[in-house]
C-alpha positions, -999 to 999 in steps of 0.1 A, spaced: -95 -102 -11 -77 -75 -32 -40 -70 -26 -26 -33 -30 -4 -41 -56 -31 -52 -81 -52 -18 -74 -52 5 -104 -36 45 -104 -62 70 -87 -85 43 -74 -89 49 -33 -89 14 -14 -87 11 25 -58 -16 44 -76 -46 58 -44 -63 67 -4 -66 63 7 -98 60 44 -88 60 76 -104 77 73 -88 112 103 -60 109 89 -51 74 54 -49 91 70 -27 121 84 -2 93 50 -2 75 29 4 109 55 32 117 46 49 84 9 50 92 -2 20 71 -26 10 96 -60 -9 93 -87 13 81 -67 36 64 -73 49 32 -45 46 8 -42 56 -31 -18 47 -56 -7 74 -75 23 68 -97 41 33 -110 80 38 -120 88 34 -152 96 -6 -147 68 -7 -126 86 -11 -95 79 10 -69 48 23 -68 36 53 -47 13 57 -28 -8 90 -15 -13 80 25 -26 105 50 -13 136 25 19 119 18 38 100 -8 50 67 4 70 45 -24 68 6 -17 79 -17 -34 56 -49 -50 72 -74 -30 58 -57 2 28 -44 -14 13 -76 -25 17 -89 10 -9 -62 24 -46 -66 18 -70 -41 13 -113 -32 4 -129 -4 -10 -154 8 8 
């Protein structure tokens, strides 16, 4: 069980799960982060927090806190 925010720059992994607070998870779902989507990180700010994230042609920044709570595989 790998959790996005330990995923290194460039490497493609696929959400398995979000295991956020339910209004957190409703923002998230709205955005696209769905299971079985494939999701990339891309840049890290320069303290490391954000990070974003190439989803479905788009940059999405999220922060740590919310990105260790959602699981993902590669495939």
């Amino acid at each position: 069980m790998q959790k996005l925010v330990q995923i290194p720059l460039n490497q493609t992994v696929y959400i398995q799960e979000i295991q956020c607070k339910e209004n957190v998870k409703r923002r998230l779902l709205d955005l696209g982060l769905i299971q079985g989507t494939k999701i990339k990180p891309i840049f890290k700010s320069p303290l490391g927090d954000p990070i974003a994230y190439e989803i479905r042609g788009t940059l999405i920044s999220i922060r740590n806190e919310e990105a260790n709570r959602i699981i993902v595989k590669t495939r």
